[in-house]
C-alpha atoms as a printed R data frame, in Angstrom:
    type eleno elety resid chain resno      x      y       z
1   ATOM     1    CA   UNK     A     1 43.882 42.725 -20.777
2   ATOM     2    CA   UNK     A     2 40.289 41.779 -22.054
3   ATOM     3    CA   UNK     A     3 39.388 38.236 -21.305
4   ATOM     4    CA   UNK     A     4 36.216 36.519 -23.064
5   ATOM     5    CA   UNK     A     5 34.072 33.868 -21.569
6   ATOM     6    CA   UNK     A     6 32.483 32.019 -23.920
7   ATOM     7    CA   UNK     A     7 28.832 33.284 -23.720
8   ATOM     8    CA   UNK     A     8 30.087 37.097 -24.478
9   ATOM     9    CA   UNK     A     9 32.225 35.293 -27.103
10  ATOM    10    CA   UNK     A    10 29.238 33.455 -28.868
11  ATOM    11    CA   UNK     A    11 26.661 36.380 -28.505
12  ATOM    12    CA   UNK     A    12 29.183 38.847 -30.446
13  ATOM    13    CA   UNK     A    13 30.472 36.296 -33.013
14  ATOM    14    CA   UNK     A    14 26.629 34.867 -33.844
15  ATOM    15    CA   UNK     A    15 25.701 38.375 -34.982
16  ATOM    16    CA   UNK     A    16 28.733 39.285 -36.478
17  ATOM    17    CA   UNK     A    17 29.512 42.657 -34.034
18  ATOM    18    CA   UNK     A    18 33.128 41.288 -32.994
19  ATOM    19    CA   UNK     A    19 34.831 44.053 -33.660
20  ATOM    20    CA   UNK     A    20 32.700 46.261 -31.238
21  ATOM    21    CA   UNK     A    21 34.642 45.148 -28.456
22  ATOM    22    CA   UNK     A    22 37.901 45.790 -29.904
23  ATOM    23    CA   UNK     A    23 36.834 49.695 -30.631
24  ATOM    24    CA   UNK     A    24 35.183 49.775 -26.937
25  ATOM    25    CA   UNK     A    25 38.587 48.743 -25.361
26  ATOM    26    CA   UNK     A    26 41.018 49.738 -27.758
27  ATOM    27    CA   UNK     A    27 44.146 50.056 -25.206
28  ATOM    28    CA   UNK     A    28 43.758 46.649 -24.091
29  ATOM    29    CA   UNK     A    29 45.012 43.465 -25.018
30  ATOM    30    CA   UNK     A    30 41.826 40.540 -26.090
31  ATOM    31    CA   UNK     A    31 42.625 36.974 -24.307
32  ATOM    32    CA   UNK     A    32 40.763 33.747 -23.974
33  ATOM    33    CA   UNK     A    33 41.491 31.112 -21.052
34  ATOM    34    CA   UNK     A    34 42.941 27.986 -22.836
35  ATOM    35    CA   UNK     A    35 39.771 26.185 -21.607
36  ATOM    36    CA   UNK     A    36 37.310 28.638 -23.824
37  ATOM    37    CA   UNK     A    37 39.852 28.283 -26.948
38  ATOM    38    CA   UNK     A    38 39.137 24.681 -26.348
39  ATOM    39    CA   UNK     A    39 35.135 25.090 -25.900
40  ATOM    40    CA   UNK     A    40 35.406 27.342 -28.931
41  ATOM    41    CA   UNK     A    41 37.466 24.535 -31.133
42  ATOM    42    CA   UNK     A    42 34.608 22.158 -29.942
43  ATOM    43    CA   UNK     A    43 31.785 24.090 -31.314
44  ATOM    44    CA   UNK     A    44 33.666 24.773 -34.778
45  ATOM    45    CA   UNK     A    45 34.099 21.195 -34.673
46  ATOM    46    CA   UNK     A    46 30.010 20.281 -33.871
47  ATOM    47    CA   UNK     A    47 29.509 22.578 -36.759
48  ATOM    48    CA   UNK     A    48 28.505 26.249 -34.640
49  ATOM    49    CA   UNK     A    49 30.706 27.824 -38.173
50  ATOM    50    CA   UNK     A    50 30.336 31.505 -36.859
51  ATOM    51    CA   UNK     A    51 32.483 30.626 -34.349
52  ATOM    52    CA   UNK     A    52 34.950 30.227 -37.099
53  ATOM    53    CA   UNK     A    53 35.373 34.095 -36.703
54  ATOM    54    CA   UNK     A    54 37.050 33.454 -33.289
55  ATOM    55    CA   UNK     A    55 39.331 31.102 -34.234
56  ATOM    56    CA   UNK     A    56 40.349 33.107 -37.139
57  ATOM    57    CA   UNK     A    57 41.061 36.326 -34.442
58  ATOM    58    CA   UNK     A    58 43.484 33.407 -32.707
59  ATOM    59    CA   UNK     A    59 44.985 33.032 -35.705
60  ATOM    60    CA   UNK     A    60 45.760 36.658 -36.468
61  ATOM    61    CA   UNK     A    61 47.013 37.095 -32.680
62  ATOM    62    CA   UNK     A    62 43.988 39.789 -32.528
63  ATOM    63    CA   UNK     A    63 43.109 37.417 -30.109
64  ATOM    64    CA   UNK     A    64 45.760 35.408 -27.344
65  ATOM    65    CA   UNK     A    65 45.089 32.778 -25.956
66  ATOM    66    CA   UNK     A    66 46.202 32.257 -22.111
67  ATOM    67    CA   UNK     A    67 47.317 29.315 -20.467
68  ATOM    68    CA   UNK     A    68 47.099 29.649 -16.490
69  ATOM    69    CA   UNK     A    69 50.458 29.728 -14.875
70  ATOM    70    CA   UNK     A    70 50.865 27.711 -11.591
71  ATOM    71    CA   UNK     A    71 50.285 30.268  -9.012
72  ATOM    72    CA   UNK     A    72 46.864 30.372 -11.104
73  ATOM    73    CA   UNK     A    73 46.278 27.059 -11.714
74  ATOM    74    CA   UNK     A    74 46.421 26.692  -7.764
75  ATOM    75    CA   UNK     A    75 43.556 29.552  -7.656
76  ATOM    76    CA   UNK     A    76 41.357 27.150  -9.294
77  ATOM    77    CA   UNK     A    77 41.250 25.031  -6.333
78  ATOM    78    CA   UNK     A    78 40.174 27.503  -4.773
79  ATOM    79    CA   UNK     A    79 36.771 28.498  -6.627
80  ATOM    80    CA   UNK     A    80 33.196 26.914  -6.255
81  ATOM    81    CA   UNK     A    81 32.868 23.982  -8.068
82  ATOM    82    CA   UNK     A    82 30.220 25.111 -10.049
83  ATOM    83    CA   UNK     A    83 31.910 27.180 -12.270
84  ATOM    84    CA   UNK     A    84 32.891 25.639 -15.779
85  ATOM    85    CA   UNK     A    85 36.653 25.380 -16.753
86  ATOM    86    CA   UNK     A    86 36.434 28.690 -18.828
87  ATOM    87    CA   UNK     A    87 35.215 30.314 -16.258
88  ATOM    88    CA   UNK     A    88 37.483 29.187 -13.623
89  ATOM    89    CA   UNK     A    89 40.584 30.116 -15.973
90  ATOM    90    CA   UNK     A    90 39.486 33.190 -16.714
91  ATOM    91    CA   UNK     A    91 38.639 34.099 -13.025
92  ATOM    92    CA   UNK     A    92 42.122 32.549 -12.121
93  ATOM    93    CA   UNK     A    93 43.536 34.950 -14.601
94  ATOM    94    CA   UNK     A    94 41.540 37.790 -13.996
95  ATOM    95    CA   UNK     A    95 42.437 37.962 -10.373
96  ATOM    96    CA   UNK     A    96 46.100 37.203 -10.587
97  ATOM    97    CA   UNK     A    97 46.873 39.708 -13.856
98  ATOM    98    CA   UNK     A    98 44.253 42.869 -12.979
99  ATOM    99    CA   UNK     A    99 42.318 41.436 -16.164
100 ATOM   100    CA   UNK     A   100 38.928 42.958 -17.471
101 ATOM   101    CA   UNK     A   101 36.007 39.737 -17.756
102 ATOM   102    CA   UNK     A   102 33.521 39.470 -19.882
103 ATOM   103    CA   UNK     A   103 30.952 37.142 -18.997
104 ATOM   104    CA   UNK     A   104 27.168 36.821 -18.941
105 ATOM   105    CA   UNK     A   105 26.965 34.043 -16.302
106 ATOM   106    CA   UNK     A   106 25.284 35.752 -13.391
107 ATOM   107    CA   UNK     A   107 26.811 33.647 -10.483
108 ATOM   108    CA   UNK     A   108 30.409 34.726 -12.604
109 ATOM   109    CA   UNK     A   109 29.441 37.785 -12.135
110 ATOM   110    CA   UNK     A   110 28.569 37.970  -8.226
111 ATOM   111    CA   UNK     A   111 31.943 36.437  -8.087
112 ATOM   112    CA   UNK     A   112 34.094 39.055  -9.473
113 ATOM   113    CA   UNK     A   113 32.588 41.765  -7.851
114 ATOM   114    CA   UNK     A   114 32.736 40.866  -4.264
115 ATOM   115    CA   UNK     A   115 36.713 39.879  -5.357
116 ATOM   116    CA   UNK     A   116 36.855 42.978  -6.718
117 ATOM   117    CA   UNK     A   117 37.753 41.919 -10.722
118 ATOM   118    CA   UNK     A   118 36.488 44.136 -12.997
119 ATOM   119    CA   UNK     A   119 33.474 42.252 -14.740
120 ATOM   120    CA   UNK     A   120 31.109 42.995 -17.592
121 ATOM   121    CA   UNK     A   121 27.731 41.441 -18.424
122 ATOM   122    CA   UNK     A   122 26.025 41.643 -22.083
123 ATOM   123    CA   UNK     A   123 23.954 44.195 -21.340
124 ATOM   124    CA   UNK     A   124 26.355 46.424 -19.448
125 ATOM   125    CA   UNK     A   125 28.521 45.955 -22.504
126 ATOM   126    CA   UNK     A   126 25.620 46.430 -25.032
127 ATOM   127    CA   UNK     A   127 25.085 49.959 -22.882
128 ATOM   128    CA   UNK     A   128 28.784 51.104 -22.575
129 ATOM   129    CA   UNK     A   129 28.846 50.651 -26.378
130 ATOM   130    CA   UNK     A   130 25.885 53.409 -27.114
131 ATOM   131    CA   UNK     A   131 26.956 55.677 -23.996
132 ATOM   132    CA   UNK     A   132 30.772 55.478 -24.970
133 ATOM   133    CA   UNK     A   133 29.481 56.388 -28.717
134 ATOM   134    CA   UNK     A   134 31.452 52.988 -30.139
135 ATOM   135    CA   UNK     A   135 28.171 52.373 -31.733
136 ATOM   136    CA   UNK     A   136 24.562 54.115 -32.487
137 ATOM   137    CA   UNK     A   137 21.660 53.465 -30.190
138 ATOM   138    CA   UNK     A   138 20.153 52.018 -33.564
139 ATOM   139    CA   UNK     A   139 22.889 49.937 -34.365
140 ATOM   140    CA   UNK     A   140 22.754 48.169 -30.392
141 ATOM   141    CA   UNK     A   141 19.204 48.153 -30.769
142 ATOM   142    CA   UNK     A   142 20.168 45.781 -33.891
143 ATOM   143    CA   UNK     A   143 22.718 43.877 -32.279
144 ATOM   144    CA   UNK     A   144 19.598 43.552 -29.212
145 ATOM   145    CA   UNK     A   145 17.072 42.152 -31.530
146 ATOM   146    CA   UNK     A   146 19.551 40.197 -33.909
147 ATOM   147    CA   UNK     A   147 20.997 38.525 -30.339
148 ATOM   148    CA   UNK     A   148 17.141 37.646 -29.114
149 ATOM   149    CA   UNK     A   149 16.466 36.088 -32.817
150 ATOM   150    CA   UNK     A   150 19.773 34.478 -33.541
151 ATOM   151    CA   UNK     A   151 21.123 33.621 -29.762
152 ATOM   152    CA   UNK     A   152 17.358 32.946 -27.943
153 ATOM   153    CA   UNK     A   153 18.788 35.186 -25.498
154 ATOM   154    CA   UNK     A   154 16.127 37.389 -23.706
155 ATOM   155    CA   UNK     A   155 17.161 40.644 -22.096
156 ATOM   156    CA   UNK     A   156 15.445 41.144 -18.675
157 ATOM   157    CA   UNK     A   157 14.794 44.979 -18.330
158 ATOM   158    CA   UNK     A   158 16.057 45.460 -21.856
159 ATOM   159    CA   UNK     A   159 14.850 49.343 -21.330
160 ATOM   160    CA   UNK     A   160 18.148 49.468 -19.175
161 ATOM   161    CA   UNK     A   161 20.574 48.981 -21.732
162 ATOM   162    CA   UNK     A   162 19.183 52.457 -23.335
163 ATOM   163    CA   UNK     A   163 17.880 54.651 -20.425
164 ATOM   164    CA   UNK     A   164 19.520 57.892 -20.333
């Protein structure tokens, strides 16, 4: 399983390069924590419509969406305080079902990999997607620019992403 926080979520959807992930992880099963479906209704709601995508993905069950079970909900006591309720759902999850995250949040991140979940970070995705041959280096040179434009996001050592 594939689980979304809702930065990776926004970044893809906003530029319209969704189905990336799907093709980079095509054995597993996509899931959002009930607390980022809820984030994500939110947004649709305060008018962010490309989220709109996402909710359609729900719809289709391309997407599931995962409600913590009570060994997991427990968990959450468990994490620093800091973290949103996405994140702490989908850490909850992560660690109790062997899931994949995907999640930008640095301090997520740290988290996951001295607990030993498997995490990824945009730019480690952006680079898996070029060295796995999902996409071109043009086309995630696109997706780069298009997220810095559309997203404000700025890529620290964006050389990274594309060193051989």
């Amino acid at each position: 399983m594939v689980l979304y926080d809702t930065n990776i979520l926004s970044s893809f959807a906003r530029v319209g390069a969704f189905d990336l992930l799907f093709k980079l992880f095509p054995q597993h099963q996509f899931a959002l924590p009930q607390a980022v479906h809820n984030e994500v209704t939110e947004a649709v709601r305060l008018n962010f419509k490309f989220l709109q995508s996402v909710l359609a993905l729900i719809a289709s069950s391309k997407i599931l969406v995962i409600i913590p079970n009570p060994k997991e909900e427990q968990d959450l006591m468990n994490l620093p305080s800091s973290f949103g309720p996405g994140e702490s759902e989908g850490l909850a999850i992560c660690a109790r079902r062997g899931a994949i995250f995907l999640s930008n949040d640095k301090s997520v991140r740290n988290y996951c990999r001295t607990h030993g979940i498997e995490v990824y970070d945009l730019q480690s995705l952006l680079r898996t997607l070029w060295k796995n041959k999902v996409a071109s280096r043009q086309k995630v040179q696109k997706i780069v620019s298009d997220m810095e434009r559309l997203e404000g996001i700025v890529f620290k050592n964006k050389e990274r992403i594309f060193k051989k």
